[in-house]
Phi, psi and omega in degrees: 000336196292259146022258186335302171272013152277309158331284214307322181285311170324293185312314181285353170269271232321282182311345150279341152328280187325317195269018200018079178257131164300149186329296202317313203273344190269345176301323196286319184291296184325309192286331194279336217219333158257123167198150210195144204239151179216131179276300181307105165302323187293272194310342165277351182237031182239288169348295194288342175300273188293000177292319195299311179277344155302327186284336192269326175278357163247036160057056149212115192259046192259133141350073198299079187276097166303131165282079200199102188275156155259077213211151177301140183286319183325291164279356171294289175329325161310300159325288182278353203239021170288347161316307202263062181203132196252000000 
């Protein structure tokens, strides 16, 4: 997982740079828009670790609060999406 979402975090701040979104909003965007479930405690805090130092090299040195659970996906998706269950 890791690999994957740093791309996908990588493309959107280039593209919000590009587009001239400020530090506030791509921060805002990020906690809002990205998010990811991971089971394997060592990979989930090895993720938010380099998600951190990707953001820093892409000049935003904020505190990011990543939506990125440490949680089985199966019953994490179960949980929110039980509404819809008939």
């Amino acid at each position: 997982m890791v690999h994957f979402l740093k791309e996908i975090v990588k493309r959107y701040i280039n593209t919000c740079q590009k587009n001239e979104f400020n530090i506030s909003e791509i921060i805002e965007r990020l906690e809002k828009y990205i998010f990811a479930v991971e089971l394997d405690k060592v990979e989930f805090e090895k993720c938010i670790n380099n998600l951190d130092k990707l953001v820093v090299s892409l000049g935003i040195n904020e505190k990011i609060n990543w939506k990125i659970f440490n949680e089985n996906t199966l019953t994490f998706y179960k949980s929110i999406y039980s509404f819809l269950i008939i």
